[in-house]
TORKOL-4160 file (C-alpha; in steps of 0.2 Angstrom, whole numbers, padded with zeros to 4 digits, m for minus):
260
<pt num="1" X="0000" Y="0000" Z="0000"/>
<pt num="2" X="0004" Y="0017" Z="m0004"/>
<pt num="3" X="0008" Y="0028" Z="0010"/>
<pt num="4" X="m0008" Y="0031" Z="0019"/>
<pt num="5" X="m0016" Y="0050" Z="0023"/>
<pt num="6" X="m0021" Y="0047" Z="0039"/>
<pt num="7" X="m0017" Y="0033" Z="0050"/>
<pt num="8" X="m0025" Y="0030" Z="0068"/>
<pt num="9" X="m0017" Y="0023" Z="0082"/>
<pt num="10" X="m0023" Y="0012" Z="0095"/>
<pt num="11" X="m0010" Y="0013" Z="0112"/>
<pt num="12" X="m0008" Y="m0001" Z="0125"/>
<pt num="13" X="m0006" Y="m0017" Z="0115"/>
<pt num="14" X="m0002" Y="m0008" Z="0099"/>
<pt num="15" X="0008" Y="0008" Z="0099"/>
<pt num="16" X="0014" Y="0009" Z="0118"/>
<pt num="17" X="0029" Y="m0004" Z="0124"/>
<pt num="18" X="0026" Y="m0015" Z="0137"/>
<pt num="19" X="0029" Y="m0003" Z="0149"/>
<pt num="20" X="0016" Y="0007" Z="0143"/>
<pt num="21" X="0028" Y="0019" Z="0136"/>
<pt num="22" X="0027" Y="0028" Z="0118"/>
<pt num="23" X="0043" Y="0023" Z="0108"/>
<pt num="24" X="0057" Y="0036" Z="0106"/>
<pt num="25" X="0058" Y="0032" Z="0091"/>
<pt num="26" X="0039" Y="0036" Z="0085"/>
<pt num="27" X="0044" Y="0055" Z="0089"/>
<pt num="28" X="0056" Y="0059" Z="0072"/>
<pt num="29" X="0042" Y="0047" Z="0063"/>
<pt num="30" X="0029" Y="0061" Z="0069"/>
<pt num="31" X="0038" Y="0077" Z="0062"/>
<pt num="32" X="0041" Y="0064" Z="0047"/>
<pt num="33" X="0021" Y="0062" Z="0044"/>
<pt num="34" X="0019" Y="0081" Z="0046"/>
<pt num="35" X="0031" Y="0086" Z="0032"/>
<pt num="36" X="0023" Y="0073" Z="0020"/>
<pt num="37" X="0005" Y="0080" Z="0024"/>
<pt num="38" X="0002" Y="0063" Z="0031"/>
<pt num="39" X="m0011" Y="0066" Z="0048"/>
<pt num="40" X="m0009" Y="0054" Z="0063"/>
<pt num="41" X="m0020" Y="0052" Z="0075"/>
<pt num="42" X="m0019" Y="0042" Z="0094"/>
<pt num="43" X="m0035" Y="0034" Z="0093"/>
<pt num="44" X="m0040" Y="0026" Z="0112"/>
<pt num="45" X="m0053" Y="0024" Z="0127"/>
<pt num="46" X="m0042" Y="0036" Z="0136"/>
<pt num="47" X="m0048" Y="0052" Z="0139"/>
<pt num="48" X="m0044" Y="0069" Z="0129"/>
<pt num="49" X="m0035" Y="0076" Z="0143"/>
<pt num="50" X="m0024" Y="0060" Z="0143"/>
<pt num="51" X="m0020" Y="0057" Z="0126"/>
<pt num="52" X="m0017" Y="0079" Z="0124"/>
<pt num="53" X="m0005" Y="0075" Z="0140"/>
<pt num="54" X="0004" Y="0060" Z="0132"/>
<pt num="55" X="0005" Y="0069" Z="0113"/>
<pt num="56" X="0007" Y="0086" Z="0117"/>
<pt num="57" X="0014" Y="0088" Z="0099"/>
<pt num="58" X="m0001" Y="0083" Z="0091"/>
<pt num="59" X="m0019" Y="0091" Z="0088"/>
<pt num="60" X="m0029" Y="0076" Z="0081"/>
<pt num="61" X="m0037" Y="0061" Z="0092"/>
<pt num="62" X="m0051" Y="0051" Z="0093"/>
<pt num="63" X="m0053" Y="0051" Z="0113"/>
<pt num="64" X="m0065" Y="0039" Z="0125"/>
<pt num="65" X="m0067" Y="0024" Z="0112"/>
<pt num="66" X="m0074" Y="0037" Z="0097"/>
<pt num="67" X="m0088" Y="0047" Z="0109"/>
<pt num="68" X="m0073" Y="0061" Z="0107"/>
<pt num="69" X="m0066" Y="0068" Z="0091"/>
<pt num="70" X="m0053" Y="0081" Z="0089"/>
<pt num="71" X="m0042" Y="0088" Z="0078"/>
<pt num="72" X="m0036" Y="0105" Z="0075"/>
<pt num="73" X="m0039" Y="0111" Z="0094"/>
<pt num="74" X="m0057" Y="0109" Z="0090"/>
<pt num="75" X="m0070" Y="0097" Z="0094"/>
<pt num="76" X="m0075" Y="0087" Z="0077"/>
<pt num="77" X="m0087" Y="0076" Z="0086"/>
<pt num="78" X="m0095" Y="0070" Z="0102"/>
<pt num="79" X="m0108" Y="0055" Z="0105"/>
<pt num="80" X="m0116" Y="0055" Z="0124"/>
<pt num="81" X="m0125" Y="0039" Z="0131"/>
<pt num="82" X="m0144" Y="0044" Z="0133"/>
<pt num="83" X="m0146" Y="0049" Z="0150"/>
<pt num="84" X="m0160" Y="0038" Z="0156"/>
<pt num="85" X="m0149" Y="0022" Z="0151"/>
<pt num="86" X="m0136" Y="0031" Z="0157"/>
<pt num="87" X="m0144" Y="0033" Z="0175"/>
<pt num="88" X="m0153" Y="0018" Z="0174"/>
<pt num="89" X="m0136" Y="0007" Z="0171"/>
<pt num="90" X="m0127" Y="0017" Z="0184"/>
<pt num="91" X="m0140" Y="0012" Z="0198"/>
<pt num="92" X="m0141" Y="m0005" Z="0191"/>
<pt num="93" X="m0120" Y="m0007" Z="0194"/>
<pt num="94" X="m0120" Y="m0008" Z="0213"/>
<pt num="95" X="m0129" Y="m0025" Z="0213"/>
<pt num="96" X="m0119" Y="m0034" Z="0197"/>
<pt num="97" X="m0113" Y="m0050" Z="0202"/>
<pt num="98" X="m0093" Y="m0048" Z="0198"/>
<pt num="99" X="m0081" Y="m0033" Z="0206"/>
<pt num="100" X="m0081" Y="m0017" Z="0196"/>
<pt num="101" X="m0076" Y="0002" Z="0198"/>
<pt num="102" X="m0087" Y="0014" Z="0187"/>
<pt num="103" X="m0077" Y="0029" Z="0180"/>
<pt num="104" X="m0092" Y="0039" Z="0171"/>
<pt num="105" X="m0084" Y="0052" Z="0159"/>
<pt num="106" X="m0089" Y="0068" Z="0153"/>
<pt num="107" X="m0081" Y="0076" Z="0139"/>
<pt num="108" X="m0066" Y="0085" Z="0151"/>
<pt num="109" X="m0069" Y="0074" Z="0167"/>
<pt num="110" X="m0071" Y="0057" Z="0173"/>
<pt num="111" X="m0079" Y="0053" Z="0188"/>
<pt num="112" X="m0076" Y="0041" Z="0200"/>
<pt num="113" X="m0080" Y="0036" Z="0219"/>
<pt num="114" X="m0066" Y="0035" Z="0232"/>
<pt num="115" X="m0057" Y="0021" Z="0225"/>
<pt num="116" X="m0042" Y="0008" Z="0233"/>
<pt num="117" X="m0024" Y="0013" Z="0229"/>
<pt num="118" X="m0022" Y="0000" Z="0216"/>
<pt num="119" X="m0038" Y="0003" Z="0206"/>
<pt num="120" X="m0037" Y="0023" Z="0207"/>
<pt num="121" X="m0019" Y="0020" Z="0200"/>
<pt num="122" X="m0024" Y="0011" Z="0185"/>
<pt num="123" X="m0036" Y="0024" Z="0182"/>
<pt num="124" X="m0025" Y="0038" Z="0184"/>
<pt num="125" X="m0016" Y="0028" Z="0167"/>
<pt num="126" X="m0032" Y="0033" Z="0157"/>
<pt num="127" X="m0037" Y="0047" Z="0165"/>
<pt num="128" X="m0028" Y="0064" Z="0168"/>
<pt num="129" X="m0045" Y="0074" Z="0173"/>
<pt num="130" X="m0054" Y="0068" Z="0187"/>
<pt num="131" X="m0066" Y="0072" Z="0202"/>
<pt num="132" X="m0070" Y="0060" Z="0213"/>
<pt num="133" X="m0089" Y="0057" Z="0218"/>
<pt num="134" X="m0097" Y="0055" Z="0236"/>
<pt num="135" X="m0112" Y="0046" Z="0228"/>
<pt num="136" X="m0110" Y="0040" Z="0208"/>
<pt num="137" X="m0127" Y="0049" Z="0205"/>
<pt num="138" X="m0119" Y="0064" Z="0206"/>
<pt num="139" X="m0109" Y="0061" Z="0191"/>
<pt num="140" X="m0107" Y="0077" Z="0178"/>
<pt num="141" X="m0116" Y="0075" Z="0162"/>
<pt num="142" X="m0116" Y="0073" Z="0145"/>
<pt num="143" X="m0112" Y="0057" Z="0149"/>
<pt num="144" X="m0101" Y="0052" Z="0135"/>
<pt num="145" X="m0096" Y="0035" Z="0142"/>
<pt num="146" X="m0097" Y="0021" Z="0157"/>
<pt num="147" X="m0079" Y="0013" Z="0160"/>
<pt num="148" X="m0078" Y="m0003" Z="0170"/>
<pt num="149" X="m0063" Y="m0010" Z="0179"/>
<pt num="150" X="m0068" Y="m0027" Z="0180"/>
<pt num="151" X="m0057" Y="m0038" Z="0195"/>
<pt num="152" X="m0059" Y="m0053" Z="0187"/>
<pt num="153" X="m0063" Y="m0052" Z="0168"/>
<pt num="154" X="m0073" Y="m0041" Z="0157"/>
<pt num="155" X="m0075" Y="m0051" Z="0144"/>
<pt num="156" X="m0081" Y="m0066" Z="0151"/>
<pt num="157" X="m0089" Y="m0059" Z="0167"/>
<pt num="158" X="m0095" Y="m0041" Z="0164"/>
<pt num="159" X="m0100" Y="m0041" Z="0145"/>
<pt num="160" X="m0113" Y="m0052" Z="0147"/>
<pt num="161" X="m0122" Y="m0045" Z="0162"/>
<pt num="162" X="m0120" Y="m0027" Z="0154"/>
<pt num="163" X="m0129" Y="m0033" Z="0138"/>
<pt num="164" X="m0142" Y="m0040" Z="0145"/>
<pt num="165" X="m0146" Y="m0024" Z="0156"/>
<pt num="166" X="m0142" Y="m0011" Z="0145"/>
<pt num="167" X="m0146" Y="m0019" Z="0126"/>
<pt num="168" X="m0149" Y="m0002" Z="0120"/>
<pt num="169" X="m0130" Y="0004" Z="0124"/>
<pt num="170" X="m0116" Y="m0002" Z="0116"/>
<pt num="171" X="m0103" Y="m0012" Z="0129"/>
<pt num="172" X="m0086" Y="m0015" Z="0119"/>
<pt num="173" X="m0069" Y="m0025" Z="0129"/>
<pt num="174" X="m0054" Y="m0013" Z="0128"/>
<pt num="175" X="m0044" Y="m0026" Z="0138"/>
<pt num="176" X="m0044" Y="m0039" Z="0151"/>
<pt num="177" X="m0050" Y="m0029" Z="0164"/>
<pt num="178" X="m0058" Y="m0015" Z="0155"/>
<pt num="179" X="m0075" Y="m0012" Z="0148"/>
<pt num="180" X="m0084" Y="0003" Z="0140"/>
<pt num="181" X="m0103" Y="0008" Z="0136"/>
<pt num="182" X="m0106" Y="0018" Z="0126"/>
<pt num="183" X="m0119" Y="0026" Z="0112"/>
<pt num="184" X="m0121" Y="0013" Z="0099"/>
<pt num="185" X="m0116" Y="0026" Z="0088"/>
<pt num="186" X="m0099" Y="0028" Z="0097"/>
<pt num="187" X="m0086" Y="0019" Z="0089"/>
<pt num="188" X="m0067" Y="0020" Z="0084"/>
<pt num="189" X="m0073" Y="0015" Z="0065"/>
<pt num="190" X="m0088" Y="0031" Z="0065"/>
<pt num="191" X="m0075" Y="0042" Z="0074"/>
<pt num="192" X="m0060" Y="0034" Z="0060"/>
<pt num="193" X="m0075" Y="0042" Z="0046"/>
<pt num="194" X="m0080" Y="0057" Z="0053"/>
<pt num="195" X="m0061" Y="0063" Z="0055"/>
<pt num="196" X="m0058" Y="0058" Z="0036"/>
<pt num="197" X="m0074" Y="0068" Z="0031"/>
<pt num="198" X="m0068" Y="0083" Z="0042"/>
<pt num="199" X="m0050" Y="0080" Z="0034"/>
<pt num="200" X="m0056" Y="0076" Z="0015"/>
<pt num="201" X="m0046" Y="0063" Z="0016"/>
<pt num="202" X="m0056" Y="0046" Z="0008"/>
<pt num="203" X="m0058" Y="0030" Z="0017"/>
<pt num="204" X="m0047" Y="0023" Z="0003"/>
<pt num="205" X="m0033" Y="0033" Z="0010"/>
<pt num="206" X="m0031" Y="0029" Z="0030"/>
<pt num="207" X="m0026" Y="0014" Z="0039"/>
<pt num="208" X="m0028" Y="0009" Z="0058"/>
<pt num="209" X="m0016" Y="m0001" Z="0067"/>
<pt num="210" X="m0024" Y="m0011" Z="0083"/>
<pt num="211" X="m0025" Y="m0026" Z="0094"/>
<pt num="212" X="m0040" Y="m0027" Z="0105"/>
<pt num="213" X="m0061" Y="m0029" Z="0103"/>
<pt num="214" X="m0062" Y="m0009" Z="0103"/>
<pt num="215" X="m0052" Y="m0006" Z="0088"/>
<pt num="216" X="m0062" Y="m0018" Z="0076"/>
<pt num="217" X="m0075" Y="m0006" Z="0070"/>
<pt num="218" X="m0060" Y="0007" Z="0067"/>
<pt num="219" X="m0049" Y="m0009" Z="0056"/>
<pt num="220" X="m0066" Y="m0012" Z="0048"/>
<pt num="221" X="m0067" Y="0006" Z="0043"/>
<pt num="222" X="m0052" Y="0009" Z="0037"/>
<pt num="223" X="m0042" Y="0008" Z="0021"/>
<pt num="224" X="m0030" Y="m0003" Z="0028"/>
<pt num="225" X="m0030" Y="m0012" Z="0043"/>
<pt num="226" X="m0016" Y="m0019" Z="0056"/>
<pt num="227" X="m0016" Y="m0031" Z="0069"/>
<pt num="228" X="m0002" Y="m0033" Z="0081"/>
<pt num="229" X="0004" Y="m0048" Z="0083"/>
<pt num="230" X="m0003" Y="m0051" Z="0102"/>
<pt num="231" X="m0022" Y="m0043" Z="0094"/>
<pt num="232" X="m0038" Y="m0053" Z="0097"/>
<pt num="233" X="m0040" Y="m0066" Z="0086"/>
<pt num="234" X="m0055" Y="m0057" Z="0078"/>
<pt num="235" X="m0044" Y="m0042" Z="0074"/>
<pt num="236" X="m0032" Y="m0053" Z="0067"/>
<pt num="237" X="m0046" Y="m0060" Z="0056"/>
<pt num="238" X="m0051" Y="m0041" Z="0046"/>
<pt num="239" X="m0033" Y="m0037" Z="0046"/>
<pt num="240" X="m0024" Y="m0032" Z="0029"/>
<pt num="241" X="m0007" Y="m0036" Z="0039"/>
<pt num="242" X="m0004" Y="m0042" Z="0054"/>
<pt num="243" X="0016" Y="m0035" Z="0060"/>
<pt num="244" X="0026" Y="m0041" Z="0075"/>
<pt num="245" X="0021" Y="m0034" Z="0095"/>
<pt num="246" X="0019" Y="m0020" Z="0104"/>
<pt num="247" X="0036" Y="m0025" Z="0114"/>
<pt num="248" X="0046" Y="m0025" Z="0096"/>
<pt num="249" X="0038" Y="m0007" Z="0094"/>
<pt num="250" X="0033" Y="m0016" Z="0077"/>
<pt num="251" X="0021" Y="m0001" Z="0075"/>
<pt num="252" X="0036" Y="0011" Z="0072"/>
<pt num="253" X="0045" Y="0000" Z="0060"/>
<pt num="254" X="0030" Y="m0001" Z="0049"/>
<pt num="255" X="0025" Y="0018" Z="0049"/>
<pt num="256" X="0046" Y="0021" Z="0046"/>
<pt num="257" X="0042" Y="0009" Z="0031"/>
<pt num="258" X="0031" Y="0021" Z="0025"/>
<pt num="259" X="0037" Y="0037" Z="0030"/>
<pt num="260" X="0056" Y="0035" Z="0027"/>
């Protein structure tokens, strides 16, 4: 493939080492894409202010799982849950059989209860603007998601449950511990389209590079699509390439292929 006009890039488990670091060598490969007119564009469930914290070279995203669309300082798009389901799913939590902390997220805050050291660390990963609730029905609105950080295993424990009491949102895995409701309008692959339409840029012409169940819309959306090597089998399945791990920073080595 031809070198791609806008490529969006899924973090842990695709762009970020295993240490959840983003590769020195992806900086020189960012002047690189800006000198060819070539736009790219983290794309994660992590919150504005995070990803704006961990690129503060760059002014494109797609933010909170595709509920959040930016690029040129200015919002392109945002999707909110509606807020009866919203409320309605947030009451519901308290009693579902598997151990979970809500983070409910606004556009430019997420909002949790008190929360154990451990947990409120792992948040803190994802989430650079926060208040912290005395009840979760004080949560600031538009709600533009419903993060879960599941003890045991989204996936197999809270997917299900979340389903089956909120069928009219959308519940996506963004890892083994992680799981995002959303409106079922919110996606990475409607956020990967609205940002090419913004940026005239047809579908043709972007690729998405991802490894977990939250990037397939976005690899289904996108002119070219690749899996990581340690991607969900069903990534791997829709993938136009699959390249090596996150740990061999395989991500830079094929955006140096095309950029160099």
């Amino acid at each position: 493939m031809r070198t791609p006009r806008l490529i969006a890039l899924d973090m842990d488990g695709t762009l970020l080492d295993g240490d959840g670091r983003v590769p020195d060598a992806f900086w020189p490969l960012l002047e690189s894409a800006r000198s060819r007119g070539v736009t790219l564009a983290p794309a994660s469930g992590r919150q504005l202010a995070s990803l704006q914290r961990m690129f503060p070279e760059c002014d494109t995203f797609i933010a909170e799982n595709g509920a959040v669309v930016v690029h040129g300082g200015e919002v392109v798009s945002t999707t909110a849950l509606p807020l009866d389901a919203a409320r309605n799913l947030i009451a519901a939590l308290p009693d579902a059989p598997f151990p979970a902390h809500t983070v409910i997220c606004a556009p430019e805050v997420a909002a949790t209860l008190p929360l154990p050291p451990a947990i409120d660390a792992e948040v803190d990963k994802y989430y650079a603007s926060r208040t912290t609730l005395a009840a979760l029905g004080d949560h600031p609105t538009p709600v533009i998601k419903i993060a879960l950080y599941v003890e045991t295993d989204a996936e197999r424990d809270a997917l299900p449950w979340v389903r089956e009491h909120a069928p009219e949102l959308r519940a996506v895995v963004s890892g083994k511990h992680w799981l995002d409701i959303m409106h079922p309008d919110a996606d990475k692959g409607h956020a990967l389209e609205a940002l090419a339409d913004t940026l005239g840029i047809p579908l043709a012409q972007t690729s998405a590079f991802g490894d977990f169940l939250n990037d397939y819309g976005m690899l289904r959306a996108a002119g070219y699509a690749v899996a990581m090597e340690n991607a969900h089998p069903d990534l791997k399945a829709i993938a136009d390439e699959v390249i090596g791990s996150n740990g061999d920073e395989a991500v830079v080595d094929k955006l140096a292929q095309w950029l160099k």
